[in-house]
C-alpha positions, 0 to 999 in steps of 0.5 A: 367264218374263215377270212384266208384261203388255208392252202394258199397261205401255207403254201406262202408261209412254206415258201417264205421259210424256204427263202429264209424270211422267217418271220413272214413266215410266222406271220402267214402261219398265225393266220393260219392258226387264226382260222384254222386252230387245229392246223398240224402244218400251221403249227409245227410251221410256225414254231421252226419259224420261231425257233429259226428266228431265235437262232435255233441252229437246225430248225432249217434242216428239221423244216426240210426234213418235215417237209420231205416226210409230209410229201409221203404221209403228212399225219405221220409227219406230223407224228415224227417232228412232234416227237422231235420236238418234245426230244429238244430243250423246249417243251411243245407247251412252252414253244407253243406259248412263243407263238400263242403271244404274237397271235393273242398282241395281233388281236389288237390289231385285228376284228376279233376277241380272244376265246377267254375274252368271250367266255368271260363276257358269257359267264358273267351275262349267263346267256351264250345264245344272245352274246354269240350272236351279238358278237358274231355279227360284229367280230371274231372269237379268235381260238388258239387253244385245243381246248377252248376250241373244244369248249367252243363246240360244246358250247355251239351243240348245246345252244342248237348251232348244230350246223355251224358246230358240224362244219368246225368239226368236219374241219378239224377232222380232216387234220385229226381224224382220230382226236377222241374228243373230236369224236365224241362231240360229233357222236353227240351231233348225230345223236337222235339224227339221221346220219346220212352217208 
């Protein structure tokens, strides 16, 4: 269940970058990412802030510039500056590593396991149905991955959490609406139901 309002937050990460207080900046964005893993805007905020504090010379102009481009279609924004960025010494894998770790050292810090934690303890007991509910009542399973959050929904749908797997899904939708692993699990869900429109 999500603990921050997304919008708010990101409006205060945005405006954060704006005023140069770059690793506040990142600090909103991780909670962002925190509870909503598949948040474009989150993400690519989130490593301009980590390449601004780095000393990375441009990434001002290149936050001002994503920001001009998501006034007119934010998923073609999204689009461009990830072409940017793959364009740049680092790779988005290694960046997106950068700011995995602050978030995995924050998890410490907060009422929460990390995914790869969870999935360990569920392995090694054999029962997801008994340790998610275990677990849900007295913490977080915190998701940095695409694909742990794939796995995680996976998971939900073939344990009969149709709901709960549901309402992830539609989030993740609004910001990926062509993801075809996205999709597929949401044909899954409405396999031998009544989709109503």
């Amino acid at each position: 269940m999500p603990t921050i309002n997304k919008y708010k937050t990101l409006a205060l990460a945005n405006e954060s970058f704006s005023q140069s207080n770059f690793e506040q900046a990142l600090r909103s964005y991780a909670l962002v990412l925190k509870d909503y893993p598949m948040s474009k805007e989150a993400y690519n905020g989130a490593i301009l802030a980590e390449m601004a504090m780095s000393g990375e010379v441009g990434a001002e102009a290149l936050f001002d510039y994503y920001t001009v481009l998501r006034q007119d279609d934010a998923e073609q924004a999204d689009i461009v500056l990830s072409e940017i960025l793959e364009t740049m010494d680092g790779t988005l894998e290694q960046l997106g590593e950068l700011i995995s770790q602050p978030l995995k050292e924050n998890v410490a810090f907060e009422d929460g396991i990390m995914y790869s934690e969870f999935k360990e303890i569920v392995d090694e007991d054999g029962d997801f149905r008994r340790i998610f509910e275990n677990i849900m009542f007295s913490t977080r399973v915190i998701i940095t991955e695409k694909d742990d959050f794939v796995d995680f929904l996976d998971k939900l749908i073939k344990n009969n959490y149709r709901e709960m797997a549901l309402s992830y899904l539609e989030g993740a939708l609004a910001v990926h609406p062509n993801d075809e692993q996205l999709r597929q699990l949401l044909r899954r869900l409405a396999k031998g139901k009544t989709v109503e429109n």
